[in-house]
Each structure stands twice: as C-alpha cells, then as structure tokens.
mmCIF entry with sequence, helices, sheets and N, C-alpha, C, O atoms, coordinates in Angstrom:
data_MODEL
# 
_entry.id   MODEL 
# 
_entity.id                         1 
_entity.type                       polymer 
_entity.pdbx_number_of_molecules   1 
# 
_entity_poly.entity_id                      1 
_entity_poly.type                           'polypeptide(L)' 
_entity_poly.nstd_linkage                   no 
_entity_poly.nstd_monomer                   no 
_entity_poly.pdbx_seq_one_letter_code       
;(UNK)(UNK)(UNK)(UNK)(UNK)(UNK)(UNK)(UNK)(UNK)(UNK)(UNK)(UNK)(UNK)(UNK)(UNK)(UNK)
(UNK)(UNK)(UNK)(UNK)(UNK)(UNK)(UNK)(UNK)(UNK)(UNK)(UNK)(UNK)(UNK)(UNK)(UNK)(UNK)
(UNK)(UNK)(UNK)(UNK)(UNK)(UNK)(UNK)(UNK)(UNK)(UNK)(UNK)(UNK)(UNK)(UNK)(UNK)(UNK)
(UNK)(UNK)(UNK)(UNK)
;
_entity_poly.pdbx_seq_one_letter_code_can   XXXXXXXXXXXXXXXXXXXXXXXXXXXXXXXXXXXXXXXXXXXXXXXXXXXX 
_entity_poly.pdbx_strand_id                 A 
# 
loop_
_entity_poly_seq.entity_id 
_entity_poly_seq.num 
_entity_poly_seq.mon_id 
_entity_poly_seq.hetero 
1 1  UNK n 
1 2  UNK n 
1 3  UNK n 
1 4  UNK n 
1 5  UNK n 
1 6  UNK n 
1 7  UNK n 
1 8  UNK n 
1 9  UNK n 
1 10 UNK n 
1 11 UNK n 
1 12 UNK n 
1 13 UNK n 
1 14 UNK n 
1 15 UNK n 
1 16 UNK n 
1 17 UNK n 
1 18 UNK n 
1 19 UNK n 
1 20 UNK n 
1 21 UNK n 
1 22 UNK n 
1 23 UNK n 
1 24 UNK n 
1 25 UNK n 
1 26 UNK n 
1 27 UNK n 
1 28 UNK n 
1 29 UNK n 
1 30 UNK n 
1 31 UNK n 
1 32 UNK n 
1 33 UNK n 
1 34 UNK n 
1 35 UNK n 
1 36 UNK n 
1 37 UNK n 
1 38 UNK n 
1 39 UNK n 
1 40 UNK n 
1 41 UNK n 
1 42 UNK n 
1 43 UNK n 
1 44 UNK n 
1 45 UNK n 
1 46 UNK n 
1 47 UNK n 
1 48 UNK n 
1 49 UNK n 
1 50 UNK n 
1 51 UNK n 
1 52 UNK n 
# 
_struct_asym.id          A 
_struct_asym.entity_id   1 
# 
loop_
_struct_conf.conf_type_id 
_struct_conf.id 
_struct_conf.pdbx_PDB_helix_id 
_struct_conf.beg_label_comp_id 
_struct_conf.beg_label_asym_id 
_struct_conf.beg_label_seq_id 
_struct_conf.pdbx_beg_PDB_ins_code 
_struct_conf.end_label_comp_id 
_struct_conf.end_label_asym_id 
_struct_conf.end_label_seq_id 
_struct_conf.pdbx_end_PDB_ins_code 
_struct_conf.beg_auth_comp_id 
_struct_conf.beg_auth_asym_id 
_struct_conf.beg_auth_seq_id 
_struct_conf.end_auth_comp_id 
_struct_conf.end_auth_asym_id 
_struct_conf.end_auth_seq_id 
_struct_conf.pdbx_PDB_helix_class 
_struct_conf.details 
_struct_conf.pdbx_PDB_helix_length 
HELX_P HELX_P1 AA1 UNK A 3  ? UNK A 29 ? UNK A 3  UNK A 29 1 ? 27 
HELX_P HELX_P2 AA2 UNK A 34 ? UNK A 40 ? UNK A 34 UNK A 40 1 ? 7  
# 
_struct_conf_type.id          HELX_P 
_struct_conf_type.criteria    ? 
_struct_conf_type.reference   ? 
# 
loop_
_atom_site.group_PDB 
_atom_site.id 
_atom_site.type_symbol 
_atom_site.label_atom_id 
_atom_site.label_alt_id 
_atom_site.label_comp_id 
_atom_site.label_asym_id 
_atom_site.label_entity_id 
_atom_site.label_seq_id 
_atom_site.pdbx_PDB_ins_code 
_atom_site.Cartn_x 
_atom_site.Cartn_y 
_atom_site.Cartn_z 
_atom_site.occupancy 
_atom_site.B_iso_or_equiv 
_atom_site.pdbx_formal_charge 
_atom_site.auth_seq_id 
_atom_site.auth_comp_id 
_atom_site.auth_asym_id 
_atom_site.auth_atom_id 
_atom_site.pdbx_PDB_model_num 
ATOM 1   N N  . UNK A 1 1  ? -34.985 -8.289  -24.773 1.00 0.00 ? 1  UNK A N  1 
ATOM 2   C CA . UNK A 1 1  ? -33.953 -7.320  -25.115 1.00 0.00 ? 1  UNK A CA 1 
ATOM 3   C C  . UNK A 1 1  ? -33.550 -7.551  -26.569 1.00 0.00 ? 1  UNK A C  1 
ATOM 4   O O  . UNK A 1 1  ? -33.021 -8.617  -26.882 1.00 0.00 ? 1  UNK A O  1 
ATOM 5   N N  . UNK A 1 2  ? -33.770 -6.630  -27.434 1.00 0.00 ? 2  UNK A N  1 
ATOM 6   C CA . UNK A 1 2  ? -33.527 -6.766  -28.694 1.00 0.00 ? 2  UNK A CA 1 
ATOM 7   C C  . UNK A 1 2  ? -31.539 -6.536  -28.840 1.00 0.00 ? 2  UNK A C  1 
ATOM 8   O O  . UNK A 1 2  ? -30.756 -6.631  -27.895 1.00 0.00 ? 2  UNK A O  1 
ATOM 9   N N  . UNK A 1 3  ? -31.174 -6.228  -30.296 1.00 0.00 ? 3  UNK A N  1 
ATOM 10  C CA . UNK A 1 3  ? -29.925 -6.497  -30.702 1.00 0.00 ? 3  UNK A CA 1 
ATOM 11  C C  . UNK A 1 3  ? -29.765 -4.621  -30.439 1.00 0.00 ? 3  UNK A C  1 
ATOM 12  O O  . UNK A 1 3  ? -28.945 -4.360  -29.559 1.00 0.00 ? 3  UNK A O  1 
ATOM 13  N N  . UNK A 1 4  ? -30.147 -3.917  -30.809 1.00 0.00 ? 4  UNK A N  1 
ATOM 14  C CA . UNK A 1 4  ? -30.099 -2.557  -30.483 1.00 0.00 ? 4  UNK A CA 1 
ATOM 15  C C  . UNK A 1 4  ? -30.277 -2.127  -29.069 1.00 0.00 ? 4  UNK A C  1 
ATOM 16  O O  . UNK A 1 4  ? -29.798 -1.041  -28.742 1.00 0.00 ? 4  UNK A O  1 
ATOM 17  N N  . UNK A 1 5  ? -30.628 -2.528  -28.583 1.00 0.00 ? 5  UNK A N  1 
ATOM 18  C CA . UNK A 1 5  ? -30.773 -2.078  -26.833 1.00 0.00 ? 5  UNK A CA 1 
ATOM 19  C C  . UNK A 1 5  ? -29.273 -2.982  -26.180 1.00 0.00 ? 5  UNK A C  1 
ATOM 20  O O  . UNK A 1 5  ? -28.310 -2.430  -25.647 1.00 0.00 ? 5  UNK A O  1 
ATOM 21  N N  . UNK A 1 6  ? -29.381 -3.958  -26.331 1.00 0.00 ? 6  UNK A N  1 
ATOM 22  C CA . UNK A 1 6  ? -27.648 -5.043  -25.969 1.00 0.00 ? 6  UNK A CA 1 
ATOM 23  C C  . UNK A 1 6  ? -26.572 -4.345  -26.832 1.00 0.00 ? 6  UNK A C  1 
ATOM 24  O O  . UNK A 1 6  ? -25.537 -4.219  -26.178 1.00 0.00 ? 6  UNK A O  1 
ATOM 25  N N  . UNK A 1 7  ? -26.510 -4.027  -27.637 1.00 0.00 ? 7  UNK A N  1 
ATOM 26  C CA . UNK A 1 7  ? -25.526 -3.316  -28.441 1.00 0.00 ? 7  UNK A CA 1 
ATOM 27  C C  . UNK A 1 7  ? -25.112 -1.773  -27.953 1.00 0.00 ? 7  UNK A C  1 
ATOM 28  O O  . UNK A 1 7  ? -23.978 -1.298  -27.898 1.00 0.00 ? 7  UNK A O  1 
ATOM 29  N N  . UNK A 1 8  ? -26.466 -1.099  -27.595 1.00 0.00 ? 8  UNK A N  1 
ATOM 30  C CA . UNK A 1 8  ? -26.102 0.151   -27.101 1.00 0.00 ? 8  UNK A CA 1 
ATOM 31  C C  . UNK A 1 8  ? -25.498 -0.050  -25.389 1.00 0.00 ? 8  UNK A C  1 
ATOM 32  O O  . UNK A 1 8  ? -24.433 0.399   -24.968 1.00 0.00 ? 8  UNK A O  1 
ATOM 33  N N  . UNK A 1 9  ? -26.412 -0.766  -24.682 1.00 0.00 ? 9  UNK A N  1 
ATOM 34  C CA . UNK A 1 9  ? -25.472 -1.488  -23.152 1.00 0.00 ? 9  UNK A CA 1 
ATOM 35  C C  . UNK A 1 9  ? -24.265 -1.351  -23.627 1.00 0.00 ? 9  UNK A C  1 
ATOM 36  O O  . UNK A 1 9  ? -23.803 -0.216  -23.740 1.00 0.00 ? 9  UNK A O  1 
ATOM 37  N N  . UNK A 1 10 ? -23.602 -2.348  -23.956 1.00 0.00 ? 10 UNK A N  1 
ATOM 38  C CA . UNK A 1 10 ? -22.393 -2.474  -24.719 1.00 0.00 ? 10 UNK A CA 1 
ATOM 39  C C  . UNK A 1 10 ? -21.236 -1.860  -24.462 1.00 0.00 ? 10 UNK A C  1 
ATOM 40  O O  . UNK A 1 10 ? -20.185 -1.954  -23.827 1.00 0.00 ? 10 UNK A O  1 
ATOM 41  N N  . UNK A 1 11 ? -22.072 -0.940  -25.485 1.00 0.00 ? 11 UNK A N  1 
ATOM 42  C CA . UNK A 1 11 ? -21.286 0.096   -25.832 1.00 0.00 ? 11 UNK A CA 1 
ATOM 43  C C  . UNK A 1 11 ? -21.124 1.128   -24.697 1.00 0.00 ? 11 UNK A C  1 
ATOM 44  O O  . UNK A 1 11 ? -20.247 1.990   -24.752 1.00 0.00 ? 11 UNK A O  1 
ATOM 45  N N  . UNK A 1 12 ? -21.786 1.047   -23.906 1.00 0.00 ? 12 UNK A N  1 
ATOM 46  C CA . UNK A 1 12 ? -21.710 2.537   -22.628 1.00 0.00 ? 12 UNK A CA 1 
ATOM 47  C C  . UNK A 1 12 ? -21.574 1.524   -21.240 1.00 0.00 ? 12 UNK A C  1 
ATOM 48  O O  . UNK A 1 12 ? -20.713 1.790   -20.401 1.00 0.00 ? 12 UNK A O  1 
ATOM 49  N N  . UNK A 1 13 ? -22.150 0.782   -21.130 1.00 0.00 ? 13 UNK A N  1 
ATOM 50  C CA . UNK A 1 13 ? -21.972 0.183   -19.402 1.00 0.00 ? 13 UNK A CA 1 
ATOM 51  C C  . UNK A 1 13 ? -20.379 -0.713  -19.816 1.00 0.00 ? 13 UNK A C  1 
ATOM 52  O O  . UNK A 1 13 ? -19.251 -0.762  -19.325 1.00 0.00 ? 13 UNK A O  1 
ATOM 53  N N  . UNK A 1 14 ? -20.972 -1.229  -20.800 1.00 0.00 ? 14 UNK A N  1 
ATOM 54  C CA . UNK A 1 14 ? -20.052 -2.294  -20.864 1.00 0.00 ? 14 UNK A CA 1 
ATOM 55  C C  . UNK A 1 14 ? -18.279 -2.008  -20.914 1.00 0.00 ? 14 UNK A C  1 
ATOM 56  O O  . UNK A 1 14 ? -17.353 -2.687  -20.472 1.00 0.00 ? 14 UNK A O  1 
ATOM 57  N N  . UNK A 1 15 ? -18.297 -0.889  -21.547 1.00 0.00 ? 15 UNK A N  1 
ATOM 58  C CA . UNK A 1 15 ? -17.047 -0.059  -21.790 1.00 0.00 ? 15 UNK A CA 1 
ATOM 59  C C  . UNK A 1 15 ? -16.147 0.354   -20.048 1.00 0.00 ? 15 UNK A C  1 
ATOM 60  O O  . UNK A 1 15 ? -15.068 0.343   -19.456 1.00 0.00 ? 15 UNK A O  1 
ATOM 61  N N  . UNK A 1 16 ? -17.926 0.750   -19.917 1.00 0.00 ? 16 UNK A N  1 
ATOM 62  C CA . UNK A 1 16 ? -16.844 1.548   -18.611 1.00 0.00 ? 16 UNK A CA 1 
ATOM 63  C C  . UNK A 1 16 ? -16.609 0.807   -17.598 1.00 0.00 ? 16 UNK A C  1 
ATOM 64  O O  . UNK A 1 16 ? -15.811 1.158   -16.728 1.00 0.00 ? 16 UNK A O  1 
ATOM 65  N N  . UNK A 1 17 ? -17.531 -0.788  -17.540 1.00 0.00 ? 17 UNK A N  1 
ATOM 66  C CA . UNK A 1 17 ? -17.060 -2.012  -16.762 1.00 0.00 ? 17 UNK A CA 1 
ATOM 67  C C  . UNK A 1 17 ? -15.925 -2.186  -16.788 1.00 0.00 ? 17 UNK A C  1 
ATOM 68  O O  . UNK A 1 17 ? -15.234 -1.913  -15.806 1.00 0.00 ? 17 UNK A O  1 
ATOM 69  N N  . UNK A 1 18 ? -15.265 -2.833  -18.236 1.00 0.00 ? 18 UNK A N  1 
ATOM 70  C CA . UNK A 1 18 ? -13.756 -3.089  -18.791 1.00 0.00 ? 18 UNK A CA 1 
ATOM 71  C C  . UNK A 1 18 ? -13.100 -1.980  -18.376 1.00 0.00 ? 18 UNK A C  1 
ATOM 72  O O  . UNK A 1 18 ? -11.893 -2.146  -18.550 1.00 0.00 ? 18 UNK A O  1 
ATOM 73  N N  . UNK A 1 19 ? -13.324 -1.032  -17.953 1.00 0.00 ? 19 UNK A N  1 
ATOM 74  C CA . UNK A 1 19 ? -12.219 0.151   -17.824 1.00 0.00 ? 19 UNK A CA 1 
ATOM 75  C C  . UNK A 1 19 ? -12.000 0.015   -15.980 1.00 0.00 ? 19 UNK A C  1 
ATOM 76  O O  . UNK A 1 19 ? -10.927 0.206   -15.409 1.00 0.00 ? 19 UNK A O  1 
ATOM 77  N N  . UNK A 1 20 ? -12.849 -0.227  -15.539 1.00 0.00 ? 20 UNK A N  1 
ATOM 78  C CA . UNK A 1 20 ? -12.858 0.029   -14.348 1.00 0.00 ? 20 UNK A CA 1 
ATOM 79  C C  . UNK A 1 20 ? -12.199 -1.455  -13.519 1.00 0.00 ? 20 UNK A C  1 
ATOM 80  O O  . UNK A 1 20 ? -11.736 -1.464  -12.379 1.00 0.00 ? 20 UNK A O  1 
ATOM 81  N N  . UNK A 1 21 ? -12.292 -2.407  -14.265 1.00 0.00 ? 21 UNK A N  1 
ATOM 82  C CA . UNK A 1 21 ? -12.121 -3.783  -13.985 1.00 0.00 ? 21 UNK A CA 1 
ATOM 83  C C  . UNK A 1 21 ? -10.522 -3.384  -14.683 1.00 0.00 ? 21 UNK A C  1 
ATOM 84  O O  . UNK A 1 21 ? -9.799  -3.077  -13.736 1.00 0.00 ? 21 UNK A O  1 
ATOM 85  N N  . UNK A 1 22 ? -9.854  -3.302  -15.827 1.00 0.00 ? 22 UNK A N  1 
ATOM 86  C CA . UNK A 1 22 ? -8.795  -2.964  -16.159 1.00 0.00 ? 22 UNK A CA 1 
ATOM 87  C C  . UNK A 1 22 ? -8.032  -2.047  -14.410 1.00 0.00 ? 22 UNK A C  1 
ATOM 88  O O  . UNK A 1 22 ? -7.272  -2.578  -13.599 1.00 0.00 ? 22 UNK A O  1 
ATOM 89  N N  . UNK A 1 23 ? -8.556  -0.743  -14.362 1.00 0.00 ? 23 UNK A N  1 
ATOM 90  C CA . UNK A 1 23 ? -7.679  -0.080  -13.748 1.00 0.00 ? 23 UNK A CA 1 
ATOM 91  C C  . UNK A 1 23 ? -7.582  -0.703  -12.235 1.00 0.00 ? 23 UNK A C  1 
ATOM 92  O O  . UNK A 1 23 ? -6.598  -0.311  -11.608 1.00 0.00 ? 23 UNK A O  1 
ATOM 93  N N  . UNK A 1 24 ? -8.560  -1.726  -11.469 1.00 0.00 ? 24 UNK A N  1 
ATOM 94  C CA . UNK A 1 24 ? -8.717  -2.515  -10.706 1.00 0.00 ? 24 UNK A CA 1 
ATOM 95  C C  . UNK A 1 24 ? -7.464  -3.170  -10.636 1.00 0.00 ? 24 UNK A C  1 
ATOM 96  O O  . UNK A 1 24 ? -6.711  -3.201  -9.662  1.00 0.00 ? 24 UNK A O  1 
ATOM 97  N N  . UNK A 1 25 ? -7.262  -3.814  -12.008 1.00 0.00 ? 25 UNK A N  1 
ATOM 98  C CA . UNK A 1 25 ? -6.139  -5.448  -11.851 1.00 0.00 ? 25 UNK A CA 1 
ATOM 99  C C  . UNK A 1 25 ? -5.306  -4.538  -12.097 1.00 0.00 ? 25 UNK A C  1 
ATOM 100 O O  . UNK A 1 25 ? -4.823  -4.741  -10.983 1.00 0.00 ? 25 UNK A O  1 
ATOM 101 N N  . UNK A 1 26 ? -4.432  -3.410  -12.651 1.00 0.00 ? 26 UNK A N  1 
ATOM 102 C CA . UNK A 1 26 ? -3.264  -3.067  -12.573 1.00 0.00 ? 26 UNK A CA 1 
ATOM 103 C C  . UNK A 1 26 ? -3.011  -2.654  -11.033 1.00 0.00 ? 26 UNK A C  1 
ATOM 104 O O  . UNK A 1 26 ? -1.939  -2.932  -10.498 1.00 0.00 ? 26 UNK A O  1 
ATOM 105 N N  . UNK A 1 27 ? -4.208  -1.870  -10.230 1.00 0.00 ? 27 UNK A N  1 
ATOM 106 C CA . UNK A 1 27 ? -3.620  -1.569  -9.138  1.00 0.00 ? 27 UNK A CA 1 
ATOM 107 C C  . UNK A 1 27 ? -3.693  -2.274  -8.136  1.00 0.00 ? 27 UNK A C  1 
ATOM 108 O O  . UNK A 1 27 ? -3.342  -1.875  -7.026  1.00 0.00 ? 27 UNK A O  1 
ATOM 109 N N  . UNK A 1 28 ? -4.220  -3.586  -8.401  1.00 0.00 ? 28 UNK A N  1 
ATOM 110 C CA . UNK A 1 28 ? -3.767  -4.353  -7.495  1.00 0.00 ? 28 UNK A CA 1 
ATOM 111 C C  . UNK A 1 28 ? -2.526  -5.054  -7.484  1.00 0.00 ? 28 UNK A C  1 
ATOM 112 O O  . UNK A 1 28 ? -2.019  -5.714  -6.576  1.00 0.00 ? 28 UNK A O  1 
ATOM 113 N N  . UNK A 1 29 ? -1.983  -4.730  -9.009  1.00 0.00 ? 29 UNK A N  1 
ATOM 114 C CA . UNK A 1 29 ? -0.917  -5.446  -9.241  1.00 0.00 ? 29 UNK A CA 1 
ATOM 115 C C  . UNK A 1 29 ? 0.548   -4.682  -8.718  1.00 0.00 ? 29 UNK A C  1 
ATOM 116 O O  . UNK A 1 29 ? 1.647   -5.195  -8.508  1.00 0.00 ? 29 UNK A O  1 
ATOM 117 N N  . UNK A 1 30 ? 0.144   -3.382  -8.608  1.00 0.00 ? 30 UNK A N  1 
ATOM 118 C CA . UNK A 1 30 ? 1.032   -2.184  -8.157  1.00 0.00 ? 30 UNK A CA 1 
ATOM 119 C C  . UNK A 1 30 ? 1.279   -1.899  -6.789  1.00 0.00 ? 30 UNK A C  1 
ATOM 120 O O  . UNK A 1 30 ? 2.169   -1.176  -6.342  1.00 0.00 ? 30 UNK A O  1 
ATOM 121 N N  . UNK A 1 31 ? 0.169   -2.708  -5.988  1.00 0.00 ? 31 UNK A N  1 
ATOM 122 C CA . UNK A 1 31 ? -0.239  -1.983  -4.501  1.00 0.00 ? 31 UNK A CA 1 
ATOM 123 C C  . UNK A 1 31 ? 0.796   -2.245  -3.428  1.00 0.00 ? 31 UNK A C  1 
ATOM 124 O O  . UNK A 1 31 ? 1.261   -3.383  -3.353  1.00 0.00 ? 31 UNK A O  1 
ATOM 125 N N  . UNK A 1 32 ? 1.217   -1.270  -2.558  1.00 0.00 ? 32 UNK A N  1 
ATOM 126 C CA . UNK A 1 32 ? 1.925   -1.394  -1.883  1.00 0.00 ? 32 UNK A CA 1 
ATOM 127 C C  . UNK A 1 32 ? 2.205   -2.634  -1.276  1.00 0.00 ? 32 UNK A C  1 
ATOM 128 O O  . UNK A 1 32 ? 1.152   -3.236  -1.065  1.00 0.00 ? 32 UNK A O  1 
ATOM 129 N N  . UNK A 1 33 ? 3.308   -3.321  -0.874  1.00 0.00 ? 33 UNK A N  1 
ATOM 130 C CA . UNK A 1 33 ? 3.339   -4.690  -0.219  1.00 0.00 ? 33 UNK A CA 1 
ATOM 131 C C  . UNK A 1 33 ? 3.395   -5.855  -1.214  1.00 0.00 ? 33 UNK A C  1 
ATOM 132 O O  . UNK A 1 33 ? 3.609   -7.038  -0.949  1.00 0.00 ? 33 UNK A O  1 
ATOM 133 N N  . UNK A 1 34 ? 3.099   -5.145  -2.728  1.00 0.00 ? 34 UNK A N  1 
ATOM 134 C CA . UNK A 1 34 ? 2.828   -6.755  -3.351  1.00 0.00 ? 34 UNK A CA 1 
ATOM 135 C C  . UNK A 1 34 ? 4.145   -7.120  -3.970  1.00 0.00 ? 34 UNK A C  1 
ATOM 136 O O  . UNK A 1 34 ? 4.240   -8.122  -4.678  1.00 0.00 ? 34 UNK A O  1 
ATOM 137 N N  . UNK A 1 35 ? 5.140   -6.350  -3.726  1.00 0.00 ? 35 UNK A N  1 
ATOM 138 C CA . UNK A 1 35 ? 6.533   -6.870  -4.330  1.00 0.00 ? 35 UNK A CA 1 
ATOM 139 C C  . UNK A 1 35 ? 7.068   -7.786  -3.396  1.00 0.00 ? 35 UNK A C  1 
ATOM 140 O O  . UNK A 1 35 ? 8.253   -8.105  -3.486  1.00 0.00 ? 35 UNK A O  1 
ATOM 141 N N  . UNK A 1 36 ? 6.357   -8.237  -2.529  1.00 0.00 ? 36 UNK A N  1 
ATOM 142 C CA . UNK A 1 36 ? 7.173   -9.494  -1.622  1.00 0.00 ? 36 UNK A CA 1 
ATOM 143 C C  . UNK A 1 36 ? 6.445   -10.947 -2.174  1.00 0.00 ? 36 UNK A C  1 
ATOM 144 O O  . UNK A 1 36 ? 6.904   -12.087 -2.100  1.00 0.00 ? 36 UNK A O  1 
ATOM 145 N N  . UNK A 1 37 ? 5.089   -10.467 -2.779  1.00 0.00 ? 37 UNK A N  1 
ATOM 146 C CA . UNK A 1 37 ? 4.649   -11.593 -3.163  1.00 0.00 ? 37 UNK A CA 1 
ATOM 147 C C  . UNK A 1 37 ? 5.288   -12.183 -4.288  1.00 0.00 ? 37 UNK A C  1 
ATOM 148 O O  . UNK A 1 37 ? 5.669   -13.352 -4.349  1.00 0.00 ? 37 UNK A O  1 
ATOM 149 N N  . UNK A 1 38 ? 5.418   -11.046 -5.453  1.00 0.00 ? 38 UNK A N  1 
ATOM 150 C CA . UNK A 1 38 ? 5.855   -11.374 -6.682  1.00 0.00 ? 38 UNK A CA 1 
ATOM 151 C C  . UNK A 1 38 ? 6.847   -11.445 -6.484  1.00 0.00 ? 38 UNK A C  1 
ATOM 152 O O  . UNK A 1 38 ? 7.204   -11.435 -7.662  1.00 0.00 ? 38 UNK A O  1 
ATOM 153 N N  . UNK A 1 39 ? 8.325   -11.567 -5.604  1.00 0.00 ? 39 UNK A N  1 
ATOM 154 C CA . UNK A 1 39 ? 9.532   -11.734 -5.310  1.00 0.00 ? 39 UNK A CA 1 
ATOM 155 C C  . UNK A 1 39 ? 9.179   -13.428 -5.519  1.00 0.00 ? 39 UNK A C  1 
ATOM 156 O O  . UNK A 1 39 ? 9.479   -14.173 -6.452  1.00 0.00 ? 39 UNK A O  1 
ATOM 157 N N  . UNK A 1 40 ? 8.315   -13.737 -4.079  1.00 0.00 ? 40 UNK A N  1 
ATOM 158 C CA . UNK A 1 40 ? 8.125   -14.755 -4.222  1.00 0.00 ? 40 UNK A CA 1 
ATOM 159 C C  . UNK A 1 40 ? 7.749   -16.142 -5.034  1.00 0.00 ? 40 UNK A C  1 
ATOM 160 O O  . UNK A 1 40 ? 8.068   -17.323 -4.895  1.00 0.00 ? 40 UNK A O  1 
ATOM 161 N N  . UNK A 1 41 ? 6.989   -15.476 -5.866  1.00 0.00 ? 41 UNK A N  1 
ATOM 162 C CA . UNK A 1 41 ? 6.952   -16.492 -7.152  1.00 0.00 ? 41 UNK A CA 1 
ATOM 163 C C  . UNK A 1 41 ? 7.517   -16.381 -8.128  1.00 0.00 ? 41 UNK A C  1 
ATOM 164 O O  . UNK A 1 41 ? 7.282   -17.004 -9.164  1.00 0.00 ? 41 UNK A O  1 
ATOM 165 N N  . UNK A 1 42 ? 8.499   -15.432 -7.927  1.00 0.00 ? 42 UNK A N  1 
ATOM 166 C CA . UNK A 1 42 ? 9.414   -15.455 -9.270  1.00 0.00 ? 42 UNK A CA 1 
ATOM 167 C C  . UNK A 1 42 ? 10.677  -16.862 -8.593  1.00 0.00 ? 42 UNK A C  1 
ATOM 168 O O  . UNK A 1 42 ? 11.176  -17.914 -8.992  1.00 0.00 ? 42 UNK A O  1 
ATOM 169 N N  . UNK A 1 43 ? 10.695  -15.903 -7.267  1.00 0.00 ? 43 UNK A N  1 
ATOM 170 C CA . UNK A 1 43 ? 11.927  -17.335 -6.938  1.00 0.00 ? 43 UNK A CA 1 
ATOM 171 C C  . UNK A 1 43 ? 11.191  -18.784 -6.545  1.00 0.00 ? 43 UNK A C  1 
ATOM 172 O O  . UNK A 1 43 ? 11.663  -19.809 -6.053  1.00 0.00 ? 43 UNK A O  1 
ATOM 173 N N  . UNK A 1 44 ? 10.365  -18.573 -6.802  1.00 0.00 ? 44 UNK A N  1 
ATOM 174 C CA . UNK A 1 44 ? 9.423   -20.304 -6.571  1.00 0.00 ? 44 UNK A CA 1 
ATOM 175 C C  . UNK A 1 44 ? 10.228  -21.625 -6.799  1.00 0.00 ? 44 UNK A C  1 
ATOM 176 O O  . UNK A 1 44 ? 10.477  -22.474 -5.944  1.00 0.00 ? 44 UNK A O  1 
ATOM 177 N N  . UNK A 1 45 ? 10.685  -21.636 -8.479  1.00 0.00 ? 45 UNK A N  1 
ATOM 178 C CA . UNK A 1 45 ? 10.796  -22.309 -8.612  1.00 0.00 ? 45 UNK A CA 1 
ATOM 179 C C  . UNK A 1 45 ? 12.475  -23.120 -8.172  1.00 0.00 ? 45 UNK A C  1 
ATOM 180 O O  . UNK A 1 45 ? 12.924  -24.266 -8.139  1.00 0.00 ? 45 UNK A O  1 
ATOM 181 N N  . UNK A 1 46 ? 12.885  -21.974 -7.943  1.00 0.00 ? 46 UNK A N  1 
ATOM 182 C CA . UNK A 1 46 ? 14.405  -22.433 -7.132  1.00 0.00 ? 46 UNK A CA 1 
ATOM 183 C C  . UNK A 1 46 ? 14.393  -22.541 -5.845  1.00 0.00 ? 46 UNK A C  1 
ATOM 184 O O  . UNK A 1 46 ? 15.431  -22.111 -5.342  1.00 0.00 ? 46 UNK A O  1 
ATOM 185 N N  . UNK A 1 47 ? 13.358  -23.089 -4.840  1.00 0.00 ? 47 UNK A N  1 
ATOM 186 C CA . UNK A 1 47 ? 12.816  -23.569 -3.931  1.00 0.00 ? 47 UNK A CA 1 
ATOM 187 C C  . UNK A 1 47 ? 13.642  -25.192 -3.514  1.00 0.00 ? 47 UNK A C  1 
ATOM 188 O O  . UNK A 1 47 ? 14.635  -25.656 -4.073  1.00 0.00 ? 47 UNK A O  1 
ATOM 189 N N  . UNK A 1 48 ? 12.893  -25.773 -2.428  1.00 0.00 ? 48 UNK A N  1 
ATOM 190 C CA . UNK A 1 48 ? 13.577  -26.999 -1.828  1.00 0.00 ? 48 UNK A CA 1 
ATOM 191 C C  . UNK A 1 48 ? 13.196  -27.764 -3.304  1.00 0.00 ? 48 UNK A C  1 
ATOM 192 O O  . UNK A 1 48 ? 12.159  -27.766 -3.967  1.00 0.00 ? 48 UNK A O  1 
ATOM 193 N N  . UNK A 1 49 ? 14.457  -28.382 -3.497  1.00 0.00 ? 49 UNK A N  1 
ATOM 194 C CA . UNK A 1 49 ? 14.756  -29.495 -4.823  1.00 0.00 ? 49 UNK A CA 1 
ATOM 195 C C  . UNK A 1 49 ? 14.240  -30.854 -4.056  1.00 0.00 ? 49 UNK A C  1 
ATOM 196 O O  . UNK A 1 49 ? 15.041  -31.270 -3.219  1.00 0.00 ? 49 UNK A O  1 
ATOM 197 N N  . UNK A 1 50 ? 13.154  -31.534 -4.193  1.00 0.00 ? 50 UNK A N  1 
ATOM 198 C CA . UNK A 1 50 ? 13.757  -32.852 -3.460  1.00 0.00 ? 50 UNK A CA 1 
ATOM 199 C C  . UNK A 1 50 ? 14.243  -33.955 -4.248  1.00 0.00 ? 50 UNK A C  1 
ATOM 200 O O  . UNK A 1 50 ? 14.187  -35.101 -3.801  1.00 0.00 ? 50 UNK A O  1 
ATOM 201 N N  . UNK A 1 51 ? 14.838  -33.632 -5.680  1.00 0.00 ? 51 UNK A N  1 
ATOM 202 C CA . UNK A 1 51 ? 15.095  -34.703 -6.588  1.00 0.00 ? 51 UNK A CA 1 
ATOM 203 C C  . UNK A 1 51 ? 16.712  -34.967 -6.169  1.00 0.00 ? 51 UNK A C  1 
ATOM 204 O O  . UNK A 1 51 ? 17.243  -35.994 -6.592  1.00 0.00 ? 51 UNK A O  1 
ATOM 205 N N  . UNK A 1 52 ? 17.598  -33.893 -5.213  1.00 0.00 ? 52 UNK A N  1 
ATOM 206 C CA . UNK A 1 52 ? 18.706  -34.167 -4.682  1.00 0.00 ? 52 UNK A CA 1 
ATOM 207 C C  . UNK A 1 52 ? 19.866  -34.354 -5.550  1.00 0.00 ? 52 UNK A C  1 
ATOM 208 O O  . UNK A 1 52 ? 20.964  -34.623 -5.063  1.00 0.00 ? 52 UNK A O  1 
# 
C-alpha cells in the first residue's frame, strides 16, 4: 500500500469511521437509563469514609 492509496483511505473510510464512532460515544452517553449511572459516580466520592 503506497502513501497515496493510505492517504486517500484516510480520507473517505477513515473520516466516516471517526464520525460514526463519535456519534456512537455521545449516544451512549445520552441513552436512556444512563443518568443513574452518572448520578452515581459523580456522588462516588462522598461514599462510606472509612478514615472516620
């Protein structure tokens, strides 16, 4: 595979990978149900203290 054939990939698969992988992680980040998770690790760290 020369520098012109990887460059043109690139530019067309590769693009629409990142796009599709992008709109992937936002909507998983959006998806119904996941605000109990992220509740959850936001309050993580004010969890059982055992330093007392």
């Amino acid at each position: 595979m020369n520098y012109d054939t990887a460059r043109h990939f690139a530019d067309s698969w590769g693009l629409l990978f990142t796009v599709i992988l992008f709109l992937g992680l936002v909507g998983w980040t959006f998806r119904k149900g996941a605000s109990r998770h992220h509740e959850d690790a936001a309050n993580m760290i004010f969890g059982d203290d055992d330093n007392g």
